[in-house]
Rosetta silent file (secondary structure, phi, psi, omega in degrees, C-alpha in Angstrom):
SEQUENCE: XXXXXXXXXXXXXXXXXXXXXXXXXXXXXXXXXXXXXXXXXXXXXXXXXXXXXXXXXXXXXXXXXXXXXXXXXXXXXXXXXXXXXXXXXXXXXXXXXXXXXXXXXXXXXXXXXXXXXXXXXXXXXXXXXXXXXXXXXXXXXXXXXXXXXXXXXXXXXXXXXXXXXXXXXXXXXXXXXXXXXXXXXXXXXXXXXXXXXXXXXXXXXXXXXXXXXXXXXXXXXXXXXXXXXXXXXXXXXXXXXXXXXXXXXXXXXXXXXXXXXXXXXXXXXXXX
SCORE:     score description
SCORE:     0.000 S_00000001
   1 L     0.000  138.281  170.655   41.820    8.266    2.410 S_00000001
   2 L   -54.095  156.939 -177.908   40.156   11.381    0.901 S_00000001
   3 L    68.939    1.061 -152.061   38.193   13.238    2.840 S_00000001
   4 H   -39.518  -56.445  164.036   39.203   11.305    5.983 S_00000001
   5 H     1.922  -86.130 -175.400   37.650   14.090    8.554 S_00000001
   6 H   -44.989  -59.700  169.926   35.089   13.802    7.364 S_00000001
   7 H   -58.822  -16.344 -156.519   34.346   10.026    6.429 S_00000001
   8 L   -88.713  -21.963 -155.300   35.481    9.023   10.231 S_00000001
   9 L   -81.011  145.979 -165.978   32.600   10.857   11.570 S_00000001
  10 L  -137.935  -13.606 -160.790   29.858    8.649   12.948 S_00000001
  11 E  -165.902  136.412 -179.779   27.791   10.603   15.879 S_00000001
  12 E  -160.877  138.009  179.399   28.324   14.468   16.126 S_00000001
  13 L  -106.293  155.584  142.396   26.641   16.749   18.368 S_00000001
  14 L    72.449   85.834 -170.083   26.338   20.556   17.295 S_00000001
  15 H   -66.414  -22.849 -171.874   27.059   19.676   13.314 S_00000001
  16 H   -60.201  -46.485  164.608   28.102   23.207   12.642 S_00000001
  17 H   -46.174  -42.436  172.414   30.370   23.314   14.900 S_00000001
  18 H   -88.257   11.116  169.233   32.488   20.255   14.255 S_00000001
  19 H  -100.698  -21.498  160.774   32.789   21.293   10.404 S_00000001
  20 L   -61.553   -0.452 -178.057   34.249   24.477   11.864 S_00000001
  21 L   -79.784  -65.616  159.361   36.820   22.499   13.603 S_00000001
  22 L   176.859  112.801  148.021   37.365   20.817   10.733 S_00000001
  23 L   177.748 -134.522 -154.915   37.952   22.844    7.975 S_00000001
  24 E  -110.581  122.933  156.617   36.352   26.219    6.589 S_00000001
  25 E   -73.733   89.080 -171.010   32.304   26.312    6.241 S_00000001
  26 E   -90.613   -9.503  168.441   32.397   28.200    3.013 S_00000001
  27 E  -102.627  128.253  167.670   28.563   27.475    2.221 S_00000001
  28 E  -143.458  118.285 -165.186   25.890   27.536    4.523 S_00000001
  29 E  -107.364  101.066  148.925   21.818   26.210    3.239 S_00000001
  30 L  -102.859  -26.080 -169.095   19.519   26.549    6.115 S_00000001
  31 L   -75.601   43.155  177.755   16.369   28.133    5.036 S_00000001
  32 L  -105.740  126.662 -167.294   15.402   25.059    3.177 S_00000001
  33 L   -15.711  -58.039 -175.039   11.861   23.274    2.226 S_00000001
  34 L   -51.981   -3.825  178.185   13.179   20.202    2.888 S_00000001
  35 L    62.530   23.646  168.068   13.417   20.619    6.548 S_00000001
  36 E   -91.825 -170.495  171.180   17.803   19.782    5.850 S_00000001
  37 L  -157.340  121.424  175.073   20.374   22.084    6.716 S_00000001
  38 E  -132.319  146.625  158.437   23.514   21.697    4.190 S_00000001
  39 E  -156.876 -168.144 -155.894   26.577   23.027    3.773 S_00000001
  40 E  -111.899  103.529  159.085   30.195   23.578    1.720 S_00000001
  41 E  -123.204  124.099 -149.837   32.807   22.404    3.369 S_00000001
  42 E   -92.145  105.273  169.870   36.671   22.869    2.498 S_00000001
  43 L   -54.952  169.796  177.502   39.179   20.818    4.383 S_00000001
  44 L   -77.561  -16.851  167.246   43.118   22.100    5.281 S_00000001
  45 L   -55.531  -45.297 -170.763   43.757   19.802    2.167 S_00000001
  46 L   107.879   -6.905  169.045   41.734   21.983   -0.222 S_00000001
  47 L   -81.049  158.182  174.578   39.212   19.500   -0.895 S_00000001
  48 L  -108.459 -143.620 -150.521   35.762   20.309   -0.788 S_00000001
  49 L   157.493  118.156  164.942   32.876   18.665    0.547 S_00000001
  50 E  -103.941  128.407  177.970   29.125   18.573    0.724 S_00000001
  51 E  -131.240  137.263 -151.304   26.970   17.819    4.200 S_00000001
  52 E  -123.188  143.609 -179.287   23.259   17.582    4.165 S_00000001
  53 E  -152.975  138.765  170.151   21.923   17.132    7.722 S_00000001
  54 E   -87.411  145.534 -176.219   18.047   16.490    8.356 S_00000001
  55 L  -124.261   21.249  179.351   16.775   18.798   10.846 S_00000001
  56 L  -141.926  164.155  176.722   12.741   17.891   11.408 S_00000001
  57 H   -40.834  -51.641 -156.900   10.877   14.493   11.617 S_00000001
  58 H   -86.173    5.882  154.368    9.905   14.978    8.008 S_00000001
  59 H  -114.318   32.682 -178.976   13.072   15.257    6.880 S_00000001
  60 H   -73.758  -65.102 -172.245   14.460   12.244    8.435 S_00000001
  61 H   -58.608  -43.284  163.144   12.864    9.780    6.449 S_00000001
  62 H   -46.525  -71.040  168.853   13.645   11.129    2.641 S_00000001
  63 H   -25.194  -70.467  174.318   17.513   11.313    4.009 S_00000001
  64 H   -59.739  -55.301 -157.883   17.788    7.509    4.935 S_00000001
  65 H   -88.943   22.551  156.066   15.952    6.913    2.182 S_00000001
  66 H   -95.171  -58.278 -178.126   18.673    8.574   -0.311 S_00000001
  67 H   -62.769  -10.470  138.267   21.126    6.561    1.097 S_00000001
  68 L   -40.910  -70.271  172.869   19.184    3.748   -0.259 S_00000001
  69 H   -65.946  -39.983  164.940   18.898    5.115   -3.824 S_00000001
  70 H   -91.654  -18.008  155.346   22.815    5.663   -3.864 S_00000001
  71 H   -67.037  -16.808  164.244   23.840    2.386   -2.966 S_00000001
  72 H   -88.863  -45.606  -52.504   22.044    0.802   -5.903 S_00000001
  73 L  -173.986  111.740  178.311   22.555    3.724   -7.918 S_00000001
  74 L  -129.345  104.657  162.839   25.633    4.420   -9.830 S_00000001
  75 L  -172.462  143.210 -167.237   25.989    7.027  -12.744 S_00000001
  76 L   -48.615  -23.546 -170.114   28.632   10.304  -13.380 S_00000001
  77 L   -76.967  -24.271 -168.740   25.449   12.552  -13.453 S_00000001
  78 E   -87.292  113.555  168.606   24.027   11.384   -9.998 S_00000001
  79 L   -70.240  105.481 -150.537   26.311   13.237   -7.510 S_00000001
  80 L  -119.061  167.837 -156.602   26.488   10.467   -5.009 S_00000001
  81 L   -88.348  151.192 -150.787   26.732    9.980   -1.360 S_00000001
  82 L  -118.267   -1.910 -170.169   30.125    8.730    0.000 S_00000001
  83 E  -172.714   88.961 -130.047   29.161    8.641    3.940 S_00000001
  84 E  -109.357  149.873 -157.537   26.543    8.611    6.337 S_00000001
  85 E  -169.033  144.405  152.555   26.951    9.662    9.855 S_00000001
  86 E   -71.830  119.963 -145.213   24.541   10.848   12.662 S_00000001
  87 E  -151.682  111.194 -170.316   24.224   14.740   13.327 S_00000001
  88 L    41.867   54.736 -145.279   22.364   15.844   16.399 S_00000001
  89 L    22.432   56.621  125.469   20.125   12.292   15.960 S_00000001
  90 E  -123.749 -169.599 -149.292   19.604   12.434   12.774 S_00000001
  91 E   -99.409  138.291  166.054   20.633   10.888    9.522 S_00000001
  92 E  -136.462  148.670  165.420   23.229   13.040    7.644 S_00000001
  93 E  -147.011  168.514  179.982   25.470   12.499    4.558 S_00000001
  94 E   -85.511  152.614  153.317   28.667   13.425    2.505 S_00000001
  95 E  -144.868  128.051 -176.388   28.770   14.113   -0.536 S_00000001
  96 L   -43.780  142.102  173.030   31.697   15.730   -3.133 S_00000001
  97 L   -96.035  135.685  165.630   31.164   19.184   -3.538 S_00000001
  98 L  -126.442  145.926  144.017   30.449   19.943   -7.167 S_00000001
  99 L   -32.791  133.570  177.628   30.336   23.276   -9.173 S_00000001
 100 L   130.327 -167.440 -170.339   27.153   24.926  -10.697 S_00000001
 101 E  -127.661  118.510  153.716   23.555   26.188   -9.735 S_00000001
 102 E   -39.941  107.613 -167.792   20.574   24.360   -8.872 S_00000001
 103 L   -51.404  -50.488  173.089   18.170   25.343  -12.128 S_00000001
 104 L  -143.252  160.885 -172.231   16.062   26.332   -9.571 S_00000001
 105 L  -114.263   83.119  154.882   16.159   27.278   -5.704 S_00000001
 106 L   -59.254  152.589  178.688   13.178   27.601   -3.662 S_00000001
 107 E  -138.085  149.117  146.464   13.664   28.271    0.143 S_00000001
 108 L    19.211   86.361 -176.648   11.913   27.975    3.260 S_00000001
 109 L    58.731   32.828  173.403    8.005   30.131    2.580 S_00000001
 110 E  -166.286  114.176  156.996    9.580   31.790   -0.476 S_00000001
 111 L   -33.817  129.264  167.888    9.377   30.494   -4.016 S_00000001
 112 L   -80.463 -155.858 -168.202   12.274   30.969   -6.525 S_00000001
 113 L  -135.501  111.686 -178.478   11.875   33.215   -9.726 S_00000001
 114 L   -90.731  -22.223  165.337   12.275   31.070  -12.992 S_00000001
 115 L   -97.650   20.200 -179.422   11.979   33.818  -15.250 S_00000001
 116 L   -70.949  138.093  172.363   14.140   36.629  -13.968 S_00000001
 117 L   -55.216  -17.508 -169.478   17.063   36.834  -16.535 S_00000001
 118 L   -92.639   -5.241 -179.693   20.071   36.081  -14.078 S_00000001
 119 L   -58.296  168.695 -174.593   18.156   33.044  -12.800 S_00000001
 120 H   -58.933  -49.451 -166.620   19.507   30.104  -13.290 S_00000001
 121 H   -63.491  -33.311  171.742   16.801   28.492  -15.000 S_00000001
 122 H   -46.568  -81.225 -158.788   16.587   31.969  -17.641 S_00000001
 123 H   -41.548  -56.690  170.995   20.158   31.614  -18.047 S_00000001
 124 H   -30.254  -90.691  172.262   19.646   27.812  -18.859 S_00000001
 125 H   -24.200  -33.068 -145.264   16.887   28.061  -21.206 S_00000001
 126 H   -98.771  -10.559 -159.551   19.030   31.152  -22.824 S_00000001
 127 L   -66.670 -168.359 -169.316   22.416   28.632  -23.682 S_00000001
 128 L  -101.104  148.321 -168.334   22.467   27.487  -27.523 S_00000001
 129 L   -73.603    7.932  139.590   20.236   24.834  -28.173 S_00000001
 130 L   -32.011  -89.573  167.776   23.080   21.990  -28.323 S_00000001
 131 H    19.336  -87.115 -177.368   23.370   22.693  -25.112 S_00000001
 132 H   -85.694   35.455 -148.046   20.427   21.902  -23.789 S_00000001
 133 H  -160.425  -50.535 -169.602   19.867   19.104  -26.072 S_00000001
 134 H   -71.353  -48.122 -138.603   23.060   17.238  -24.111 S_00000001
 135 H   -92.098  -18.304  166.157   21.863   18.033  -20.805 S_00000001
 136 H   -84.131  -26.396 -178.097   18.517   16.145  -21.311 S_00000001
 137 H   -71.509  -19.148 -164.253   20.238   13.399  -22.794 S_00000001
 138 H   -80.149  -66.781 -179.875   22.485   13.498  -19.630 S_00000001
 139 H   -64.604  -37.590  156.566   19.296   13.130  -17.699 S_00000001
 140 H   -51.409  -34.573  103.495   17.636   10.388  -19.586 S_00000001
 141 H    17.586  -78.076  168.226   20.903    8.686  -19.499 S_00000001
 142 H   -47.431  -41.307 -167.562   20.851    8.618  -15.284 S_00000001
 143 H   -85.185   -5.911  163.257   17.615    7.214  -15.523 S_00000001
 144 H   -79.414  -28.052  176.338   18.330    4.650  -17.250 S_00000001
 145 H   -70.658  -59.689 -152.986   20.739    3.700  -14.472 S_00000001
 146 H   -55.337  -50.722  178.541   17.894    4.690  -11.788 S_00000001
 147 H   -63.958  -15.960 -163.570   15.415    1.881  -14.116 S_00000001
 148 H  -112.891   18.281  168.613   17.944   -0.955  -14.229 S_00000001
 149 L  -106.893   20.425 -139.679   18.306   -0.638  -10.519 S_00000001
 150 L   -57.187  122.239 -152.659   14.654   -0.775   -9.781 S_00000001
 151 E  -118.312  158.369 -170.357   13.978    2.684   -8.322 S_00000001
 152 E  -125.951  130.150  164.819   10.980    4.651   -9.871 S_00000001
 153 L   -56.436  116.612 -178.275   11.728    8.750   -9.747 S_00000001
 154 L  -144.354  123.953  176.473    9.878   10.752   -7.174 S_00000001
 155 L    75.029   36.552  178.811   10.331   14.653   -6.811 S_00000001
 156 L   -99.034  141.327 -159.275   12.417   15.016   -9.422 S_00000001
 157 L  -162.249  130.702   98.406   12.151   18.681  -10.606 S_00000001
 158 H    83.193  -62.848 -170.324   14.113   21.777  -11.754 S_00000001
 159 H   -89.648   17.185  176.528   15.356   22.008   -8.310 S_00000001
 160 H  -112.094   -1.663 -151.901   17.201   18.427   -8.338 S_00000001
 161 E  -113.525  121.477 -161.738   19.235   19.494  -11.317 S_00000001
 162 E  -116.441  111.780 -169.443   22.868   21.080  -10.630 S_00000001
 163 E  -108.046  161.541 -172.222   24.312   22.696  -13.951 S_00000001
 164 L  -115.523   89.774 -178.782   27.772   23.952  -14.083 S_00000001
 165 L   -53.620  -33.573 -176.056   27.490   26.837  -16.765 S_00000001
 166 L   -55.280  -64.707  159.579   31.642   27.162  -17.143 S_00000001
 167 L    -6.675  -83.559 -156.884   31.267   23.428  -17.866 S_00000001
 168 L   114.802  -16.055 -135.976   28.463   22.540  -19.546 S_00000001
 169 L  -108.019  127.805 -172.535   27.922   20.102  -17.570 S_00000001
 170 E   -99.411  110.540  154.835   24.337   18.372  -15.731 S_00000001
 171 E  -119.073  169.002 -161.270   24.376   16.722  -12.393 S_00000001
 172 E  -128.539  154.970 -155.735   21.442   15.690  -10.416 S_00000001
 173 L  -131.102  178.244 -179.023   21.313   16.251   -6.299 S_00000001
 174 L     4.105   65.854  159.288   18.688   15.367   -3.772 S_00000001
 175 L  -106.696   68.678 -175.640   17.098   12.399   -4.732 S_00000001
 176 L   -98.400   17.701  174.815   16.074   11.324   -1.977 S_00000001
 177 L  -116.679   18.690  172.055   12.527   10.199   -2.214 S_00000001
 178 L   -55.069  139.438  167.216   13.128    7.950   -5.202 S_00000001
 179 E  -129.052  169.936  140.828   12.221    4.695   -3.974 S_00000001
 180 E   -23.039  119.446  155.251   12.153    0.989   -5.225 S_00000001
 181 L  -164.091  160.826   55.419    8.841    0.187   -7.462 S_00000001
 182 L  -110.009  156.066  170.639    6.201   -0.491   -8.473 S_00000001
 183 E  -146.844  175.347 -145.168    4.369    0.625   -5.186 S_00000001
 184 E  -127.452  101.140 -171.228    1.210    1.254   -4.419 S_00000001
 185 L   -84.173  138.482  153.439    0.620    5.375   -2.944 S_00000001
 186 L   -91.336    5.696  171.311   -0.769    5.258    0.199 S_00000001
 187 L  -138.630 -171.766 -151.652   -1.369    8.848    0.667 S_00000001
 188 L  -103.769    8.344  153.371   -2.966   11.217   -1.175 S_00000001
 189 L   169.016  149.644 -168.024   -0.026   12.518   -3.205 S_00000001
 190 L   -80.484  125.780  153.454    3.646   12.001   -3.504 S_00000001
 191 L    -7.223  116.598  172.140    6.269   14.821   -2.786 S_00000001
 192 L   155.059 -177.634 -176.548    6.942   16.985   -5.817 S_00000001
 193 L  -110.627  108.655 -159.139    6.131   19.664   -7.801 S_00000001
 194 L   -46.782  -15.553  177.242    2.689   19.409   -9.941 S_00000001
 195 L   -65.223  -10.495  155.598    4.289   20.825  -12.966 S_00000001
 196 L   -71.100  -49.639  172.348    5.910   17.318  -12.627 S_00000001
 197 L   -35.513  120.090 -176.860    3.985   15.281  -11.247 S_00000001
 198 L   -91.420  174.383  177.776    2.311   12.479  -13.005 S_00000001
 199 L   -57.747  -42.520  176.283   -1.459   11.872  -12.400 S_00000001
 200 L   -89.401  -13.503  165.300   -1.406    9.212  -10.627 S_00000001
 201 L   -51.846   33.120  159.920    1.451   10.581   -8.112 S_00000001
 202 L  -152.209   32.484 -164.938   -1.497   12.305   -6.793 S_00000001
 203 L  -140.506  104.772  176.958   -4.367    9.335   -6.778 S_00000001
 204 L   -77.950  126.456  177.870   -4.356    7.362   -3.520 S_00000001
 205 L   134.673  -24.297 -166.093   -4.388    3.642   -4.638 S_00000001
 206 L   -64.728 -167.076  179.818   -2.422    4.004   -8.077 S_00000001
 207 E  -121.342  100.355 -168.672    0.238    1.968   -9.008 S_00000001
 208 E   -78.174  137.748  166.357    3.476    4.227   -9.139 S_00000001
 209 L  -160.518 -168.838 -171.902    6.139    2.570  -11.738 S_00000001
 210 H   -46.605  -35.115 -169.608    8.845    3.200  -14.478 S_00000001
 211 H   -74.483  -25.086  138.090    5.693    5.069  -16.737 S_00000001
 212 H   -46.679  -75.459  174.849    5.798    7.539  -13.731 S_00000001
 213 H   -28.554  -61.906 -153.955    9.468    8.329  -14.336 S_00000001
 214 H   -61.158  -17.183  172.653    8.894    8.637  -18.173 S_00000001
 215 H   -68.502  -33.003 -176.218    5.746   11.236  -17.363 S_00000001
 216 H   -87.894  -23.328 -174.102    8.145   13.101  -15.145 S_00000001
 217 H   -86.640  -37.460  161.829   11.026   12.895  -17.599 S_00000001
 218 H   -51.737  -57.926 -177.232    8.932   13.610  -20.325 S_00000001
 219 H   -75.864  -93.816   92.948    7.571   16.932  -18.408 S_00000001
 220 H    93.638  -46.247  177.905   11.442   17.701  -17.222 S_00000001
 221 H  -105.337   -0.284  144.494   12.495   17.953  -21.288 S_00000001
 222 L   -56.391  -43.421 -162.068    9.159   20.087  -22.034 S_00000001
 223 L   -82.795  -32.679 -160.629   10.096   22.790  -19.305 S_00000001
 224 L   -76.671  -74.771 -161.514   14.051   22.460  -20.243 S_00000001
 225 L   -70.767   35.848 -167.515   13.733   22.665  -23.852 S_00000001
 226 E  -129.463  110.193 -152.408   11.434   25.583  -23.449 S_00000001
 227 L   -96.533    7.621  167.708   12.589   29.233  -24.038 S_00000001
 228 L  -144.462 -160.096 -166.207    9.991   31.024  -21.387 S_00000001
 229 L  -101.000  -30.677 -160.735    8.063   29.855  -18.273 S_00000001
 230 L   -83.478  -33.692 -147.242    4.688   29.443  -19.910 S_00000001
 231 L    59.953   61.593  154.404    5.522   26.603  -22.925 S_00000001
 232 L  -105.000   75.174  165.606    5.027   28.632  -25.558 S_00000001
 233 L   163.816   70.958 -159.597    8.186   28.656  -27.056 S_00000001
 234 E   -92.980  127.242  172.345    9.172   25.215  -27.726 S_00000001
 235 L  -127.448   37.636 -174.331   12.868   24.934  -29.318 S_00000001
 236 L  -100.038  -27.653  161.438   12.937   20.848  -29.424 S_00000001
 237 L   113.991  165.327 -167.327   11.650   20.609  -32.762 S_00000001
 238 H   -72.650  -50.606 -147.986    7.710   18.727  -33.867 S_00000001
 239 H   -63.813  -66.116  172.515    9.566   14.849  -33.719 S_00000001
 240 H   -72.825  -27.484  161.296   10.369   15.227  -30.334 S_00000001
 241 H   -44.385  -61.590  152.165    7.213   17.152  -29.116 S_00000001
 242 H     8.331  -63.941 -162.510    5.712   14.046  -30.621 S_00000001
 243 H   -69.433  -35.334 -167.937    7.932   11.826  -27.965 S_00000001
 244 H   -86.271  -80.917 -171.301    7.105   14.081  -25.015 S_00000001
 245 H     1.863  -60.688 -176.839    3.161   14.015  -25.849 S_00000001
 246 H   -66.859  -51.906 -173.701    3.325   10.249  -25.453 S_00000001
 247 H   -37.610  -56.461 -168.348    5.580   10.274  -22.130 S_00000001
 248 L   -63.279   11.156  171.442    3.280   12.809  -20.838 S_00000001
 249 L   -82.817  118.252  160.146   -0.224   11.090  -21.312 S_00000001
 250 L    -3.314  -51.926  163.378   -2.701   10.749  -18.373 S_00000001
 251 L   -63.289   71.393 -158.206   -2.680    7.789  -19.293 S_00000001
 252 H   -48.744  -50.832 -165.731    0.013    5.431  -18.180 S_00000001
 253 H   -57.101   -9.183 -179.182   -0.923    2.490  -20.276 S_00000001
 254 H   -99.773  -18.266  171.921   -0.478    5.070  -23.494 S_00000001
 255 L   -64.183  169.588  147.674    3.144    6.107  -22.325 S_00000001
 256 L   -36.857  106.854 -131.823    6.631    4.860  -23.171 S_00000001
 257 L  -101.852    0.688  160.385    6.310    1.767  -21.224 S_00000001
 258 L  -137.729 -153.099 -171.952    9.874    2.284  -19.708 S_00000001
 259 H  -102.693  -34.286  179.518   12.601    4.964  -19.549 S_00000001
 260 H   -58.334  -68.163  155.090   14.694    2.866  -22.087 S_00000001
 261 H   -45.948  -44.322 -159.346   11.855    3.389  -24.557 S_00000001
 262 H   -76.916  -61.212  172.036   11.019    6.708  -24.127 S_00000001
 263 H    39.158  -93.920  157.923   15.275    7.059  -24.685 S_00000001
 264 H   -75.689   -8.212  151.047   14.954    5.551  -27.815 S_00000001
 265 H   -72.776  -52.297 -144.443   12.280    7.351  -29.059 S_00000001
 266 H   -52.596  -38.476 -178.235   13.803   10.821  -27.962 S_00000001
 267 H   -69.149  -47.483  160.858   16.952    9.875  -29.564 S_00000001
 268 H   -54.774  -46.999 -154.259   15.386    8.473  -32.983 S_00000001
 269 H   -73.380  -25.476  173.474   13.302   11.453  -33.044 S_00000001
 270 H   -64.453  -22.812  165.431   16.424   13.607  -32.772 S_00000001
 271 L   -84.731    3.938  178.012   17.925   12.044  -36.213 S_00000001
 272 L  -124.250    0.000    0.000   15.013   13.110  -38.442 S_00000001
């Protein structure tokens, strides 16, 4: 079986150590927000190999709860997990190593930089507008899988998105706080990043559902399709600004009232 090493493992003490047994740790993520520790690891085969390991209370619970979201969850864009294992008592998992850059990387008390030109997110923004025009449909596209499973999108942002510039190519990583809805937040705002964030992901009481994706999906092809940091500099064209306006109203009962609609506008809007 591919991967075998790897998949056999079920209880591991000192994870670093046993990936150095074996094979080569050619990656190593520690300083990261998420309170994980991941890294790239390349068997005597030559395959490669990603392991995510939670290392604090608060990132126990997101972790398990990914391995949730990929067992319903199927789609080529979602990079998904193949094996779950226990790593110094906590939840850890495998996942296929893929090529590209996170659009963007925040770390541990330090911010990333979205406009510096070599960033990812620069570089992104900088590709011909084709481009970029596939890689949103590529994310509307997963999310249509994520709605017919139903999972509602939470904390998906910039830093969930893994592009492979050689490629072309858009896959989406750490989604692990998606959950099952509609639900009801019980705290006073959901994990993410307010330039995402829909309004009521921050209103203890709302009612989180699919009109929360399309406001996050909706901001997610403003910021993409955007040629600086600020949104001035819109390269999507008026029909689809149009499309994102509506995802993106305060108002859930005024959005797209699923992900399938908003879709189908963004795709109509793209033919006139």
């Amino acid at each position: 079986m591919t991967g075998r090493p790897l998949l056999a493992l079920r209880e591991v003490a000192d994870l670093e150590s046993c990936l150095g047994r074996l094979g080569t740790v050619f990656a190593a993520f520690r300083a990261q927000d998420s309170g994980c520790h991941s890294y790239g690891v390349e068997l005597p085969s030559g395959e490669r190999w990603f392991v995510k390991a939670a290392r604090t209370d608060a990132a126990t619970a997101p972790v398990l709860r990914g391995r949730v979201l990929h067992r319903a969850v199927r789609h080529p864009a979602i990079v998904p997990q193949v094996h779950g294992f226990t790593a110094d008592g906590r939840p850890a998992v495998v996942l296929p190593w893929c090529p590209g850059q996170v659009l963007y990387h925040p770390v541990a008390g330090r911010s990333g930089d979205r406009t510096d030109p070599d960033s990812p997110m620069a570089r992104f923004r900088a590709l011909p507008l084709p481009d970029v025009l596939a890689a949103v449909d590529v994310l509307l596209d997963a999310h249509l899988a994520v709605e017919a499973a139903g999972f509602v999108a939470v904390d998906l942002y910039d830093g969930s998105m893994l592009y492979d510039f050689a490629a072309r190519n858009l896959r989406l990583v750490d989604l692990d706080e998606y959950r099952p809805g509609p639900f009801v937040l019980t705290e006073d705002r959901l994990p993410g990043s307010r330039r995402y964030l829909a309004p009521e992901q921050c209103t203890r009481g709302a009612v989180i559902d699919t009109r929360s994706t399309v406001f996050t999906l909706g901001r997610a092809a403003r910021l993409l399709l955007d040629a600086g940091d600020e949104e001035r500099a819109w390269r999507g064209g008026p029909a689809r600004l149009g499309v994102i306006a509506r995802a993106t109203d305060p108002d859930p009962s005024r959005r797209h009232p699923t992900v399938a609609a908003l879709a189908a506008a963004w795709r109509a809007a793209g033919s006139r």
